[in-house]
OpenMM code with the backbone's topology and positions (N, CA, C; nanometers):
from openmm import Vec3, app, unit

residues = "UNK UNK UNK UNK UNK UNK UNK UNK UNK UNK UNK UNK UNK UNK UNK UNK UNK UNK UNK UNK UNK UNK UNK UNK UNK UNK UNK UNK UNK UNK UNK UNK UNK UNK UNK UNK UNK UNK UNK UNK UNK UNK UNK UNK UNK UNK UNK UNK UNK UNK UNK UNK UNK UNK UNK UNK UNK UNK UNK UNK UNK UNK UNK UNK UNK UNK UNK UNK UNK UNK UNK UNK UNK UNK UNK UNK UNK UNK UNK UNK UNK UNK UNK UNK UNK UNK UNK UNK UNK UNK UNK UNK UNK UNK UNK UNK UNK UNK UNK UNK UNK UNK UNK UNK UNK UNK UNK UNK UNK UNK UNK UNK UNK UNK UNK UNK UNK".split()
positions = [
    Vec3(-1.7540, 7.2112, 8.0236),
    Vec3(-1.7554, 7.1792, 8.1648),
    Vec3(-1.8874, 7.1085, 8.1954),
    Vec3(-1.8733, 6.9734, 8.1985),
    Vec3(-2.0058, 6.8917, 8.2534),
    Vec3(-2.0847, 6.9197, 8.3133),
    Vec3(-2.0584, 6.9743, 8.4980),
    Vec3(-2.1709, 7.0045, 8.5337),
    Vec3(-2.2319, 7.1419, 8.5244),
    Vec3(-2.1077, 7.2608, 8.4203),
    Vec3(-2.2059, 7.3617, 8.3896),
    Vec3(-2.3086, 7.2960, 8.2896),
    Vec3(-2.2785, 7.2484, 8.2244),
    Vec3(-2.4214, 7.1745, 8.1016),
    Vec3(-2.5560, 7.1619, 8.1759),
    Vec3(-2.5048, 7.0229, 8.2689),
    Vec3(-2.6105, 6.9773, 8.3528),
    Vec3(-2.6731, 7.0929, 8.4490),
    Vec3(-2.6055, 7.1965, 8.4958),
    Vec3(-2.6940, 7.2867, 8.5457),
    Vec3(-2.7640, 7.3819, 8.4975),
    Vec3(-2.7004, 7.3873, 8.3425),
    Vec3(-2.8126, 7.4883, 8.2500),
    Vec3(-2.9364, 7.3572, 8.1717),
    Vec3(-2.9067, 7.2571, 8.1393),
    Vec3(-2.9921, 7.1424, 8.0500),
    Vec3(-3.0144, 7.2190, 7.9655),
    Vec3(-3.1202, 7.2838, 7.9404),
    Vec3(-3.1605, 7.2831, 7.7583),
    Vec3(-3.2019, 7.4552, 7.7898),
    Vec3(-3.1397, 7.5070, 7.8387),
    Vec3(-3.1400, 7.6606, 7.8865),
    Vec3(-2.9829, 7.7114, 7.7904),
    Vec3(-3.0411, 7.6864, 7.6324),
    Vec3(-2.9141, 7.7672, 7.6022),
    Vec3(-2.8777, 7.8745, 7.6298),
    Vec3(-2.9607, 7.9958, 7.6169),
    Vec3(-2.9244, 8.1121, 7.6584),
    Vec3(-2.8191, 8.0973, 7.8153),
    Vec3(-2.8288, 8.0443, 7.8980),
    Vec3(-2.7797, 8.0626, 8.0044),
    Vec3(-2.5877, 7.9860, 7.9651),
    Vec3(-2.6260, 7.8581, 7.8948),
    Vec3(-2.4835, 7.8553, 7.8719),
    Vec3(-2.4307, 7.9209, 7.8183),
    Vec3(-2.4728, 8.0172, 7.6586),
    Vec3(-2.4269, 8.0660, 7.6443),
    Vec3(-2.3416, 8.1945, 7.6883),
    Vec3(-2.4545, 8.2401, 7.8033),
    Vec3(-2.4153, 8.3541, 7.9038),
    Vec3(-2.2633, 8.3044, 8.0245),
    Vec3(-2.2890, 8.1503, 8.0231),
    Vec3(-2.1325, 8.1187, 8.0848),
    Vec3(-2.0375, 8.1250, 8.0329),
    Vec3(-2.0212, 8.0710, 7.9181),
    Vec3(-1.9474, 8.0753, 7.8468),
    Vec3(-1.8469, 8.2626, 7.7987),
    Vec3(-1.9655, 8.3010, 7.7850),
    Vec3(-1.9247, 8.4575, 7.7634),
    Vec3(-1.8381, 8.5234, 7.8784),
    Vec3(-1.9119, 8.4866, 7.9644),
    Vec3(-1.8606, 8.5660, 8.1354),
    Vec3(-1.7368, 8.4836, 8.1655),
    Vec3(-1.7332, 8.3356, 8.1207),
    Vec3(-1.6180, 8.2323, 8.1579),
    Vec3(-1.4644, 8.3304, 8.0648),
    Vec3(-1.4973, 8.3842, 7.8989),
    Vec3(-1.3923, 8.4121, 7.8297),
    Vec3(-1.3637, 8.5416, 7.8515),
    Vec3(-1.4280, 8.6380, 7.9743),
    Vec3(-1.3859, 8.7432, 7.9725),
    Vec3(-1.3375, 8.7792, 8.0878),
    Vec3(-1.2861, 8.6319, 8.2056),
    Vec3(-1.2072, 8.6523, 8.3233),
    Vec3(-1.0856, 8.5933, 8.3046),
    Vec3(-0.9644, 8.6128, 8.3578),
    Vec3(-0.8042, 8.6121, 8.3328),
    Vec3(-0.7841, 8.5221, 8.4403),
    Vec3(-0.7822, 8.3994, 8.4020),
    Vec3(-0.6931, 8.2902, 8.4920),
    Vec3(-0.6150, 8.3720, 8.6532),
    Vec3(-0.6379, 8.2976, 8.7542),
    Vec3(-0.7501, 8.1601, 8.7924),
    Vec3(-0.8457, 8.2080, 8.8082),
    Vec3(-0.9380, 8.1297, 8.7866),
    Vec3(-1.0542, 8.1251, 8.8334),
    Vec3(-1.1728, 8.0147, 8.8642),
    Vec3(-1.1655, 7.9685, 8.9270),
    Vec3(-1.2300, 7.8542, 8.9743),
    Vec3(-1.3953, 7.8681, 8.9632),
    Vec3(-1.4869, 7.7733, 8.8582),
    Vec3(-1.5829, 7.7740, 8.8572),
    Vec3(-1.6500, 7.6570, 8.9522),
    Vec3(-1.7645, 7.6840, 9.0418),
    Vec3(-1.8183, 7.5778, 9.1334),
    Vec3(-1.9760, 7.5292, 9.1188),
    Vec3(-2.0035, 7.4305, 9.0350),
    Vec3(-2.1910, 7.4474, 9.0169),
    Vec3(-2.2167, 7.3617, 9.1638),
    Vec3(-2.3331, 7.4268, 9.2169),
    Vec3(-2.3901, 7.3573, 9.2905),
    Vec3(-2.5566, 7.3373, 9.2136),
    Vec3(-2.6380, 7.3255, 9.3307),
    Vec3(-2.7719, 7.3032, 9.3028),
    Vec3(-2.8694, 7.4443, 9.2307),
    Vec3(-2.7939, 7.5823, 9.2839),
    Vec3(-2.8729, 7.6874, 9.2698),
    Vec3(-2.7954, 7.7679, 9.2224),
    Vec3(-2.6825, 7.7538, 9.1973),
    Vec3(-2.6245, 7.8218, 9.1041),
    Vec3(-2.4665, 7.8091, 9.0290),
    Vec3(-2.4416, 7.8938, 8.9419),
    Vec3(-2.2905, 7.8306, 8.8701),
    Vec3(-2.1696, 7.9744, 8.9297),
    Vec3(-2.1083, 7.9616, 9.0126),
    Vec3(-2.0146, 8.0328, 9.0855),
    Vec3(-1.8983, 8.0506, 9.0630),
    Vec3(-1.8241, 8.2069, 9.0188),
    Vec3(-1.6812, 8.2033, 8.9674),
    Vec3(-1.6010, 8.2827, 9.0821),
    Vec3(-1.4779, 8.2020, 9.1259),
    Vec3(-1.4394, 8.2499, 9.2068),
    Vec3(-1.2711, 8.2265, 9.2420),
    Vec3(-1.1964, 8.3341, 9.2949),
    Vec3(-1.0830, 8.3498, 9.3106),
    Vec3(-1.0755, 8.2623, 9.4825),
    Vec3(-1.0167, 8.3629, 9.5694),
    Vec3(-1.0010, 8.3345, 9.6648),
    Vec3(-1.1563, 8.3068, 9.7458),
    Vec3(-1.2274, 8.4432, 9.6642),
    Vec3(-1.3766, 8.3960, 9.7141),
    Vec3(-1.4433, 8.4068, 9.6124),
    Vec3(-1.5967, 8.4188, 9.5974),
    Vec3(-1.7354, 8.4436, 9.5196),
    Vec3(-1.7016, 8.5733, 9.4700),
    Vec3(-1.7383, 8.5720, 9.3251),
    Vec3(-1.7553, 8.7541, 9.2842),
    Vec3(-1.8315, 8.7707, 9.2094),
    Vec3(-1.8913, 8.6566, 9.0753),
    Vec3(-2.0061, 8.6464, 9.0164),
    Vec3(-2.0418, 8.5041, 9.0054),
    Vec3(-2.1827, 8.5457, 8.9946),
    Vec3(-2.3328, 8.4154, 8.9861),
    Vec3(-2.4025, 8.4400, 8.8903),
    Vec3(-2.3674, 8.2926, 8.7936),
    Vec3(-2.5244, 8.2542, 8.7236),
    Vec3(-2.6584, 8.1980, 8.7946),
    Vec3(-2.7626, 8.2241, 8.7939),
    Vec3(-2.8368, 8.1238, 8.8351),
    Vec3(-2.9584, 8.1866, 8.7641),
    Vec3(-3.0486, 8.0516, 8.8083),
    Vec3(-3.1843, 8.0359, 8.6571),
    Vec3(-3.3658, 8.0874, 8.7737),
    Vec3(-3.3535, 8.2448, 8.7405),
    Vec3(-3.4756, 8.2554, 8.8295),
    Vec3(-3.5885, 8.1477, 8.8422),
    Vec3(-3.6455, 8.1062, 8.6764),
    Vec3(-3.7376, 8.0128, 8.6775),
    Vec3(-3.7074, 7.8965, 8.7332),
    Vec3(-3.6919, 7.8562, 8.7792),
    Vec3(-3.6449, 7.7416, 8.8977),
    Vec3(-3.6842, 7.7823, 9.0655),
    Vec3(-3.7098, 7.9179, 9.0625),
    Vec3(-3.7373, 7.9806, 9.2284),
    Vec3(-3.9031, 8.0807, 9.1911),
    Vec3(-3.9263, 8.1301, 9.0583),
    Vec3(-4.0256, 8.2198, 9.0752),
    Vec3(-4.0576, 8.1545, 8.9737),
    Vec3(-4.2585, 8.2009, 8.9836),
    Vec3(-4.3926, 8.1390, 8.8543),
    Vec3(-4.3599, 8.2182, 8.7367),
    Vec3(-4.3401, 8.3146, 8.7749),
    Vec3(-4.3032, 8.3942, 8.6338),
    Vec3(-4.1754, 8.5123, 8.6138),
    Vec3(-4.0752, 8.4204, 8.6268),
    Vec3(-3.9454, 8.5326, 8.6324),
    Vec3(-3.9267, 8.6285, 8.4533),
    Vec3(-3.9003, 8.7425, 8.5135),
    Vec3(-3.8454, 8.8494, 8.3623),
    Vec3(-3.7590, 8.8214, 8.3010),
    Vec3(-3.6663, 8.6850, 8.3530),
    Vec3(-3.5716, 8.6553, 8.2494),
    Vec3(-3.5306, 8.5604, 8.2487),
    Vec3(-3.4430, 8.4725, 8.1687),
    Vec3(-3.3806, 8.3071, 8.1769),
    Vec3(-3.3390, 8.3018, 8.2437),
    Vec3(-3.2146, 8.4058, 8.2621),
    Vec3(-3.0717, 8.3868, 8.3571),
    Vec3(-3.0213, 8.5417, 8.4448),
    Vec3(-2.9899, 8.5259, 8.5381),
    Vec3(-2.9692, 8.6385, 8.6204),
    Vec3(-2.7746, 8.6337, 8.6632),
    Vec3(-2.7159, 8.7035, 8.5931),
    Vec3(-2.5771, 8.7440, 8.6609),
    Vec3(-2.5713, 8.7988, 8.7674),
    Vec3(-2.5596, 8.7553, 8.8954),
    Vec3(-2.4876, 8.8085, 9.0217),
    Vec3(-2.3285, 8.8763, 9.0169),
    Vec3(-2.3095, 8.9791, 9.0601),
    Vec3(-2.1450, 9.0285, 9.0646),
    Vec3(-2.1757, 9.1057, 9.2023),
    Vec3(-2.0443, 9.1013, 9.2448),
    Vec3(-1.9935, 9.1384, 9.3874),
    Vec3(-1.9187, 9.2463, 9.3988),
    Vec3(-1.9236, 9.3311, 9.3867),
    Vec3(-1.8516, 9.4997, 9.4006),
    Vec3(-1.8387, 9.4928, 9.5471),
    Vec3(-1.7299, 9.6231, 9.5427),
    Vec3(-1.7311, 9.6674, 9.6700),
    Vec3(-1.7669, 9.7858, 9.7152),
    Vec3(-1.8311, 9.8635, 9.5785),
    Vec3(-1.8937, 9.9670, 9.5983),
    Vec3(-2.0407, 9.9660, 9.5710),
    Vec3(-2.1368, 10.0400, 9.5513),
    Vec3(-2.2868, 10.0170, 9.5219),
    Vec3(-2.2590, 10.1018, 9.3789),
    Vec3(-2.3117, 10.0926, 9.2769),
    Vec3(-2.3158, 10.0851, 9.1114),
    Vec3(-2.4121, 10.1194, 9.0568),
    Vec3(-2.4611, 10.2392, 9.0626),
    Vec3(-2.6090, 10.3068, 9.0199),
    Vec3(-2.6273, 10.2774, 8.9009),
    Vec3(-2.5837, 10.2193, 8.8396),
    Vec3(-2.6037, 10.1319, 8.6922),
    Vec3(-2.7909, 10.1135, 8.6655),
    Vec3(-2.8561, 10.1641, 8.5705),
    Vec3(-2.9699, 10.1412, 8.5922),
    Vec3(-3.0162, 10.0067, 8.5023),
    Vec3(-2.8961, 9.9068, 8.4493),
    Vec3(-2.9084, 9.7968, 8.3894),
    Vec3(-2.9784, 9.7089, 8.5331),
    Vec3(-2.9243, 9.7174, 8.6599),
    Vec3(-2.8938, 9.6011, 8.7943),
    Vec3(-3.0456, 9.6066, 8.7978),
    Vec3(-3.1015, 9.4496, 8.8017),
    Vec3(-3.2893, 9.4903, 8.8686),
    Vec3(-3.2554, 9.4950, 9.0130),
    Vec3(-3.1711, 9.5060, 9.0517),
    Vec3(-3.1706, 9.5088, 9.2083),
    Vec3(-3.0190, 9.4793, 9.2729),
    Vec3(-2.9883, 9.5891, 9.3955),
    Vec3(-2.8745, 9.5774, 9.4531),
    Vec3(-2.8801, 9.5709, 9.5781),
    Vec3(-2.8145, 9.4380, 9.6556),
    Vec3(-2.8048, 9.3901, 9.7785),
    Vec3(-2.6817, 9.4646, 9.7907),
    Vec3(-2.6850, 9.4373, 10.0199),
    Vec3(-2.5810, 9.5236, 10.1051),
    Vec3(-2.5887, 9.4204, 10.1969),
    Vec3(-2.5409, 9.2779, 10.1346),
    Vec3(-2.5392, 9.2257, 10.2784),
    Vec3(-2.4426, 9.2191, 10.3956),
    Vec3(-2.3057, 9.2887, 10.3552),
    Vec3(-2.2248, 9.3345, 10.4419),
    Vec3(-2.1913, 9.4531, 10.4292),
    Vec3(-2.0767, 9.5304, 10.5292),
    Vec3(-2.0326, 9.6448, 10.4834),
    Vec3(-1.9767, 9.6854, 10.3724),
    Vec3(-1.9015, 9.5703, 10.3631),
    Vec3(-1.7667, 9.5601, 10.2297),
    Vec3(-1.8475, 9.5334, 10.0704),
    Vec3(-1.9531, 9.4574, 10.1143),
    Vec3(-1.9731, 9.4057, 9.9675),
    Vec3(-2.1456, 9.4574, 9.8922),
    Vec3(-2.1338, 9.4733, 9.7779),
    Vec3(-2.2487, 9.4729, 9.7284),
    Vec3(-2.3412, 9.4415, 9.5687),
    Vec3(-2.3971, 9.3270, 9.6251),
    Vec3(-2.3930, 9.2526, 9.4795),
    Vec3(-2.5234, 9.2890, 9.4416),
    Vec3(-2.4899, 9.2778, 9.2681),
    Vec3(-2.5405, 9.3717, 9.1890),
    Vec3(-2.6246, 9.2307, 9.0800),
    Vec3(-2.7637, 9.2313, 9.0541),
    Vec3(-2.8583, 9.1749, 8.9777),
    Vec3(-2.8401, 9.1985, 8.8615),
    Vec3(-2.8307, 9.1464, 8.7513),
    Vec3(-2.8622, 9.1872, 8.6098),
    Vec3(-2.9308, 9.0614, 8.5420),
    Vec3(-3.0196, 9.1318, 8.5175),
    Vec3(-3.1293, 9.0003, 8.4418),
    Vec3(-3.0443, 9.0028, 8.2948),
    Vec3(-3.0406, 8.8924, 8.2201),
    Vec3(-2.9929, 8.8903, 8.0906),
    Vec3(-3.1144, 8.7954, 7.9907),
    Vec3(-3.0819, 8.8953, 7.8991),
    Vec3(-3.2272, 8.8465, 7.8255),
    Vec3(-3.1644, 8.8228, 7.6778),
    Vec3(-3.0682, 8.8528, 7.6557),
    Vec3(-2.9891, 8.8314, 7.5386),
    Vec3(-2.8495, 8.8302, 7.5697),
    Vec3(-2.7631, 8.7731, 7.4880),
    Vec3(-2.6529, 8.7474, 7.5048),
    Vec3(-2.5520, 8.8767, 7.4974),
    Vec3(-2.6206, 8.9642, 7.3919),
    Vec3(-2.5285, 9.0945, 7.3487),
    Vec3(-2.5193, 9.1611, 7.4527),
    Vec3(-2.5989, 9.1420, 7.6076),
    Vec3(-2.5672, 9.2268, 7.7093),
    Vec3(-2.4533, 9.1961, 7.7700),
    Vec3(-2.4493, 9.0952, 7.7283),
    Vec3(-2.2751, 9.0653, 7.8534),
    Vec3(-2.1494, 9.1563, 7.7147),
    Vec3(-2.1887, 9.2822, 7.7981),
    Vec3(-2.1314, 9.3688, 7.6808),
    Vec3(-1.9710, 9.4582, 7.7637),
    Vec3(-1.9029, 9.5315, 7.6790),
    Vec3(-1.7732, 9.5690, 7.7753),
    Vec3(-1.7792, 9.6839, 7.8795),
    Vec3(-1.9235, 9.6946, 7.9483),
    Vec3(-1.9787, 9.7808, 8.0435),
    Vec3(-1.9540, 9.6721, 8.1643),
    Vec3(-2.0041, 9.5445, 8.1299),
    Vec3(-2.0695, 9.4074, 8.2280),
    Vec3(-1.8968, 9.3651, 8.2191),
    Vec3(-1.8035, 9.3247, 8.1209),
    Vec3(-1.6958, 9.3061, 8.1172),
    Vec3(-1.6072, 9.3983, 8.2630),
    Vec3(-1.6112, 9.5214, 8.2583),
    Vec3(-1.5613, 9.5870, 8.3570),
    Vec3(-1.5723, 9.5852, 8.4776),
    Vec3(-1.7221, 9.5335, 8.5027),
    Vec3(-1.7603, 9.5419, 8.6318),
    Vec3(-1.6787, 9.3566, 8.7010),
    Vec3(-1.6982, 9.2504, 8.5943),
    Vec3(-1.6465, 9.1363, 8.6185),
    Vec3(-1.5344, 9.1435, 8.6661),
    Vec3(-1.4334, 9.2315, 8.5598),
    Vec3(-1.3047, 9.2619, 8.6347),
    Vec3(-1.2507, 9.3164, 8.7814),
    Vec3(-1.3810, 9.3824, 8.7677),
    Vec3(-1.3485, 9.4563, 8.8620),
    Vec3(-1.3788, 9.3842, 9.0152),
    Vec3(-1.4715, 9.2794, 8.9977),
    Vec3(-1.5147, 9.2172, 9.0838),
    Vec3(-1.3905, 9.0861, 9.1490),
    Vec3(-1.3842, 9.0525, 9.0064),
    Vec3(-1.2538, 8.9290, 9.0406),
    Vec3(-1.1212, 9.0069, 9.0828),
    Vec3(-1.0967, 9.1259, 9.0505),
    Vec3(-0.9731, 9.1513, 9.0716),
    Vec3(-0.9896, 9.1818, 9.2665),
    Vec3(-1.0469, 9.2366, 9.2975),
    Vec3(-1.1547, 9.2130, 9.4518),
    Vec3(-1.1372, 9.0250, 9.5090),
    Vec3(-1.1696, 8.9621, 9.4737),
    Vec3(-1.1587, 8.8419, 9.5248),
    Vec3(-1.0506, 8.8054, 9.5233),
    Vec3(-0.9165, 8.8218, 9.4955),
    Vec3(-0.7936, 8.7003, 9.5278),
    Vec3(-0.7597, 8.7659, 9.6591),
] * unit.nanometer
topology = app.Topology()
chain = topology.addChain("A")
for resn in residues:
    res = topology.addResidue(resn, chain)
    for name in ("N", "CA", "C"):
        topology.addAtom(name, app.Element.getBySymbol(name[0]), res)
């Protein structure tokens, strides 16, 4: 997918992290790159790639997975969990290697997309 390339450039780790998260969601799913991030989505948004170092001097990791629950996920992998509505609450995971997009992170994806149609 072209402009996922162009929005990772020479950030393999991060494609590779699309790629992973891309083969472990079940048709449809509509991927959208914009400027700040690479977006998978059904009817709406449920997970985000995007590249901290591009926003902070010294981010903890290449690439950060966004996912969208509808519950809050005491998971102590998440560096951080937003509440920006009632319904929703998306969950941080810094990825620093690829072996994390593991079938813990698999579940929660599902669980997120199956939430969006």
């Amino acid at each position: 997918m072209r402009g996922v390339e162009e929005f990772f450039g020479s950030d393999g780790l991060g494609l590779a992290v699309f790629e992973r998260v891309r083969s472990l969601l079940e048709e449809p799913v509509e991927v959208r790159v914009s400027k700040s991030q690479v977006a998978f989505r059904r009817r709406r948004g449920f997970a985000y790639l995007w590249v901290p170092g591009r926003y902070l001097r010294a981010p903890a990791a290449e690439v950060v997975l966004s996912i969208v629950l509808g519950r809050h996920d005491p998971s102590p992998r998440f560096k951080e969990v937003s509440h920006p509505t009632s319904r929703h609450w998306i969950h941080h995971l810094e990825v620093h290697s690829l072996d994390e997009i593991d079938d813990e992170v698999a579940g929660w994806l599902v669980e997120a997309a199956d939430r969006a149609t």
